[in-house]
C-alpha positions in Angstrom: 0.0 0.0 0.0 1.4 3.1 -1.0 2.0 6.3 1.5 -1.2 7.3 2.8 -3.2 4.9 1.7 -3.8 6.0 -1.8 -4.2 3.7 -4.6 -4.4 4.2 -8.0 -7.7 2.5 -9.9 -7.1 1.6 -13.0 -10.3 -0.2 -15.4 -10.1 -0.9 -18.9 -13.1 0.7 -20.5 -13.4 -2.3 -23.0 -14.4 -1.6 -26.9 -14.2 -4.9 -28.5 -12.0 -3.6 -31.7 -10.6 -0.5 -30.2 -11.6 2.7 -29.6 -10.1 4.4 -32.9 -13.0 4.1 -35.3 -10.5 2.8 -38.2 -8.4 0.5 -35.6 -10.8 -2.7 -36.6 -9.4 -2.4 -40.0 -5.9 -2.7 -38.6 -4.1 -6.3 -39.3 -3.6 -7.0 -35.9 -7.3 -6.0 -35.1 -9.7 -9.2 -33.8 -12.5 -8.3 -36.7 -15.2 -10.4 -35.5 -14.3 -9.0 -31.3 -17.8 -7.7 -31.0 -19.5 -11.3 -30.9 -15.7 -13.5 -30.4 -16.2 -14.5 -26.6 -12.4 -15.8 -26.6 -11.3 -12.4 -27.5 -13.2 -11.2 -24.5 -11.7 -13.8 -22.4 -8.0 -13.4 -23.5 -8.4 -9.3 -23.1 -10.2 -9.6 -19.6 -7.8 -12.3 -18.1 -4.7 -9.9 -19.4 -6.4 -7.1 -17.3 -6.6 -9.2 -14.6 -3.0 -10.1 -14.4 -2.4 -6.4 -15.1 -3.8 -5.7 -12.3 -6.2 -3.6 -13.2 -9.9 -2.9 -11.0 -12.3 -3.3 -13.6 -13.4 -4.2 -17.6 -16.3 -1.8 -18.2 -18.5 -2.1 -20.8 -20.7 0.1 -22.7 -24.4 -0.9 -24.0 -27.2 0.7 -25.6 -30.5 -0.7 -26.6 -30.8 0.1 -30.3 -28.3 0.3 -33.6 -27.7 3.9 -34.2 -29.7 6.1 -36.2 -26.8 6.9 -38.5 -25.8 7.7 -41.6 -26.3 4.5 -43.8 -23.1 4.5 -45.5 -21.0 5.8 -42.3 -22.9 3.1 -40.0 -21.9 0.3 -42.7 -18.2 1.5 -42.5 -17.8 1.2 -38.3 -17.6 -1.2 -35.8 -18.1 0.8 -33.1 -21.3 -0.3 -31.4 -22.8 -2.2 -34.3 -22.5 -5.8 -33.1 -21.8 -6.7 -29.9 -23.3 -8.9 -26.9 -25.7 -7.9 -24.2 -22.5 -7.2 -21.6 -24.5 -8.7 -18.1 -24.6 -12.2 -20.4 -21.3 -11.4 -21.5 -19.6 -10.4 -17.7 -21.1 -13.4 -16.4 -19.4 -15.8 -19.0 -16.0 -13.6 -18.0 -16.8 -14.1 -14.4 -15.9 -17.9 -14.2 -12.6 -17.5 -16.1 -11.2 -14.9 -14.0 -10.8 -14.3 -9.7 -10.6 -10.7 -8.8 -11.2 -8.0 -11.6 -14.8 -6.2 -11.4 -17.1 -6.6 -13.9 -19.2 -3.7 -14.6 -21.7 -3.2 -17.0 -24.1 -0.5 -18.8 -27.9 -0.6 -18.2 -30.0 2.5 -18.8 -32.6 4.0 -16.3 -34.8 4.9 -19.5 -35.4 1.7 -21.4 -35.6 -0.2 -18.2 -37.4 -1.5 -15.4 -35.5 -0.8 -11.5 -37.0 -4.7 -10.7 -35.6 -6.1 -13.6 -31.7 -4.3 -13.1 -31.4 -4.8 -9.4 -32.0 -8.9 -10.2 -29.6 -8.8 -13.2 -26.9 -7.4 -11.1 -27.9 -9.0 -7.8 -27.3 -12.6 -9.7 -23.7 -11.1 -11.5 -22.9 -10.0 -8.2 -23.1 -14.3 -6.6 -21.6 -16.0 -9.9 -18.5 -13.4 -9.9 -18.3 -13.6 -6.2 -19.3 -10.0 -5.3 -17.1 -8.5 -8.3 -20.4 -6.6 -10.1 -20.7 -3.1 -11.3 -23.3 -1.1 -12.9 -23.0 1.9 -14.9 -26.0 3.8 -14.2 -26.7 5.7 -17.9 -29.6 7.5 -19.1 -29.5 6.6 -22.6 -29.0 9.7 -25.3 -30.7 8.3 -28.7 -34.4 8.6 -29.9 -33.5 5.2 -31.6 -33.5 3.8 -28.1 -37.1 5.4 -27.4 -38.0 3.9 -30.9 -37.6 0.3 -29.4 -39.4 0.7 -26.7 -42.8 2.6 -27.1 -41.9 6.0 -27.8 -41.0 8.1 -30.9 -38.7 10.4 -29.0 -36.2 10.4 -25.9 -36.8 11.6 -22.3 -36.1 15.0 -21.9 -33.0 15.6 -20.5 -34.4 16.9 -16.6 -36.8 13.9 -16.7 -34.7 11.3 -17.5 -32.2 12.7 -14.5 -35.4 12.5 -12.6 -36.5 9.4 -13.4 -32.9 7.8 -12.9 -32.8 9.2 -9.4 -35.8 7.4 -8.4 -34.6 4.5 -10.3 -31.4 4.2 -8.7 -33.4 4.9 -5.1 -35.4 1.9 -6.3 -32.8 -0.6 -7.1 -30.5 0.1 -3.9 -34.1 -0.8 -1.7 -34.1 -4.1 -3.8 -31.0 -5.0 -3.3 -31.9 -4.4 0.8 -34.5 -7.1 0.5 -32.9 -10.2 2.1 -30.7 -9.2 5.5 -27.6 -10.9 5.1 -27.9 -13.9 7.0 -31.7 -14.2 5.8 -30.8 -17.5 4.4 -30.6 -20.5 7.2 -31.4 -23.6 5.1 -31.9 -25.8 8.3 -32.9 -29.1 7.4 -33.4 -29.8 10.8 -35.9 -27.2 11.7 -37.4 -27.3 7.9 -36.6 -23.4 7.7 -35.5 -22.1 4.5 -35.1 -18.7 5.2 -35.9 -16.1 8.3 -39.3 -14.6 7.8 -37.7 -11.2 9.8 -34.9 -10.7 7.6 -37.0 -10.5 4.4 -38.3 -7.0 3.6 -40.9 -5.4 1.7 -40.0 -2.3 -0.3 -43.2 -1.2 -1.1 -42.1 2.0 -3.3 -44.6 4.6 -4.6 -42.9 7.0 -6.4 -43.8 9.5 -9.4 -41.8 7.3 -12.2 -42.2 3.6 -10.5 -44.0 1.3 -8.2 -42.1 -1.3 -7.2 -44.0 -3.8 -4.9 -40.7 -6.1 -3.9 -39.3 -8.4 -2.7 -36.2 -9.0 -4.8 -36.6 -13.0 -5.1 -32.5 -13.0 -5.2 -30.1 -13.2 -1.9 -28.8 -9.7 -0.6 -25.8 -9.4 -3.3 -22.6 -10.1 -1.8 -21.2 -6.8 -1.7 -24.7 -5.6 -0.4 -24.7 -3.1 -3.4 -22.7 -3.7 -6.4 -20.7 -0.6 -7.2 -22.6 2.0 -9.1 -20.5 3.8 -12.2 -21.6 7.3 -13.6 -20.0 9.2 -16.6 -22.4 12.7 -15.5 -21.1 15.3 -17.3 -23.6 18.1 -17.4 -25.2 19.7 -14.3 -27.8 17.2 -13.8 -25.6 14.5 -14.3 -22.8 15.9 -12.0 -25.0 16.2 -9.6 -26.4 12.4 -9.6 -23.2 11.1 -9.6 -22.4 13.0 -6.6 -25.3 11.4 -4.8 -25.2 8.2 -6.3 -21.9 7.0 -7.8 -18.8 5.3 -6.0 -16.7 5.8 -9.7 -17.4 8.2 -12.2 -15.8 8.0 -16.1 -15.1 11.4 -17.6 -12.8 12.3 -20.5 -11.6 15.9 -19.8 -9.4 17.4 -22.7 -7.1 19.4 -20.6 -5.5 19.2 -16.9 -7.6 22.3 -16.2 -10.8 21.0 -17.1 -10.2 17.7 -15.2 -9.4 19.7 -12.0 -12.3 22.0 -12.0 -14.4 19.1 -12.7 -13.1 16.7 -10.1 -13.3 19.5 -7.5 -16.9 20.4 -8.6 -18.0 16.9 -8.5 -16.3 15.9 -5.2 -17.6 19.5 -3.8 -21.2 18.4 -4.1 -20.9 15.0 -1.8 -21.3 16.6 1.9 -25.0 17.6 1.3 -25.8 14.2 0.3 -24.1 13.0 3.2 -20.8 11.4 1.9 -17.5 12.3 1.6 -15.2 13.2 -1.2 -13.2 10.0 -0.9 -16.7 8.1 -1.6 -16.0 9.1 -4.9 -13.5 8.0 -7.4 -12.8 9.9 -10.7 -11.7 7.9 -13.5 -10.2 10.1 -16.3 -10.3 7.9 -19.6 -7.2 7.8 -22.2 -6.7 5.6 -24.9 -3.2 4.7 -25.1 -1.8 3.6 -28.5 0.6 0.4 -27.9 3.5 -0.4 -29.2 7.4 -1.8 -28.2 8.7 2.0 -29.5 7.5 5.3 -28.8 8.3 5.5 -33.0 5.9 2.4 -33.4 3.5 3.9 -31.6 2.9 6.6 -33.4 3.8 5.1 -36.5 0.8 2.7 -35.5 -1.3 5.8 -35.0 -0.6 7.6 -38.2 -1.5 4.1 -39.9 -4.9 4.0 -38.1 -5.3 7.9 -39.3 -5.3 7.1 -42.2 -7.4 4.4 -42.5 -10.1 6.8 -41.4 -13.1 6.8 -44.1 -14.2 10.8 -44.3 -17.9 9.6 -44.6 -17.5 8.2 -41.0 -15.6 11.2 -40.1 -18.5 13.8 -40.7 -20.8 11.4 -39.0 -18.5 11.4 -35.9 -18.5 15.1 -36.2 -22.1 14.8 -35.9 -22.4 13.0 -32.9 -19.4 15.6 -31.0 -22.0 18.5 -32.2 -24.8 17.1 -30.4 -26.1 14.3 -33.1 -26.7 17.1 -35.5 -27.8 15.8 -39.3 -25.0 17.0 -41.5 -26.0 14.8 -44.3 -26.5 17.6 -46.7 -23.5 19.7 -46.2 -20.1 19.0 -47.8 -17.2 18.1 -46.0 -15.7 21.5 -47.3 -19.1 23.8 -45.9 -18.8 25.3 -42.8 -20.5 24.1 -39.4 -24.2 24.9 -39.9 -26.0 26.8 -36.8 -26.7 24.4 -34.2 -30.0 24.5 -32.0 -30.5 23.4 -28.4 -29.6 19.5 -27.6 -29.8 17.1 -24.8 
């Protein structure tokens, strides 16, 4: 343990072929990764003896409404398996790494999320994460009822109650509910099992969860909040939170903000750990790094360049205007 106490946590935020949108067409690249479960194992199990905390995976609940011919060029996000399935395969090959996967408060139900990770949380052996998300995409609302997405103060609303919700699940069973006493024919202690019994605005959730208490009582909670709403729910709510600052000043302002806002929620700063992404280019050389790089550059297809664009703008349609036009005016987005 170092001075102090202080660790460094380290996850591996895990995009099947990389997270360079040309790196799939490298010829080192996995091509199938999104749906090859070996490729999953042998990338998890070399985190693991890296020592790292975590794999994390992203998910969302529909194919992106992009661009045809940019969507057809990518890999990114396209094909890949439903990550609970997936981190509970990964969770009887490896020991000690966290497994934490994405599930949105949106295009879910708080019953159905607190059992998913409740069950994770026993086959890894109390080694689950969740990475509480909103969801950004009217494709998602498309799948699911709706022709268009929360609005961005109701979905924050909707996934505080959510998230209230699920922890009160997860509270069902005391921890020793279970006796299994063949002798005095009791299963389980009648006392130790409790009723949630939530009415709330967004859900009402009767309860009991019909799994055990999870082994880590709650499986950690993951955030990536980055606008005021979102800050402020991962201050409340979140024991890691992903951001991707693009300069040492903005990741300072924004771990002080965030960390600032814990004492009225009653925690404290170190309940919080900030986990600033990179994406490291690997190589034996510095020179074949960046030679790697520069290959990877230029692999990029300028169709799925604009449509990235897009999606930095605020998924903006820039399907009519030429790669050489200016930025069009943008309007409000979520």
């Amino acid at each position: 343990m170092p001075k102090g106490g202080r660790q460094l946590r380290l996850g591996v935020f895990f995009n099947p072929t990389g997270h360079h949108v040309a790196s799939w067409k490298h010829s080192g690249a996995q091509i199938d990764a999104g749906i090859n479960l070996q490729h999953y194992v042998d990338i998890t199990q070399t985190a693991e003896r890296g020592k790292m905390d975590m794999v994390f995976f992203q998910d969302s609940v529909a194919v992106r409404r992009a661009n045809i011919e940019a969507l057809s060029r990518s890999a990114q996000y396209i094909a890949n398996f439903e990550p609970i399935t997936l981190l509970s395969a990964l969770a009887m090959v490896t020991k000690n790494i966290g497994l934490t996967a994405t599930a949105s408060t949106s295009y879910n139900e708080p019953f159905h999320v607190a059992r998913k990770f409740a069950s994770l949380d026993h086959i890894s052996g109390g080694r689950a994460g969740w990475n509480l998300v909103t969801s950004v995409q009217d494709a998602e609302a498309q799948n699911f009822g709706r022709e268009t997405h929360f609005s961005h103060a109701e979905r924050y609303e909707r996934a505080r109650e959510f998230a209230e919700v699920v922890k009160g699940l997860w509270d069902s069973w005391d921890d020793d509910a279970f006796l299994r006493d063949v002798k005095s024919g009791l299963y389980f202690d009648k006392e130790k099992l409790h009723t949630l019994d939530h009415k709330g605005k967004h859900f009402s959730v009767k309860g009991p969860l019909n799994v055990p208490r999870p082994i880590q009582g709650h499986p950690v909670i993951v955030q990536a909040g980055a606008s005021e709403a979102g800050i402020e729910l991962a201050a409340e709510t979140a024991e890691a939170v992903f951001c991707s600052p693009n300069s040492i000043e903005v990741a300072q302002a924004y771990y002080a903000d965030l960390k600032g806002r814990t004492e009225k929620f009653g925690r404290t700063p170190d309940d919080v750990k900030v986990l600033p992404g990179l994406s490291p280019v690997v190589a034996s050389t510095m020179s074949e790094a960046e030679e790697k790089f520069d290959e990877m550059q230029s692999m990029i297809d300028p169709i799925v360049a604009k449509e990235i664009l897009a999606t930095v703008l605020g998924y903006v349609d820039l399907s009519g205007y030429d790669l050489d036009d200016p930025v069009p005016e943008l309007g409000e987005t979520n």
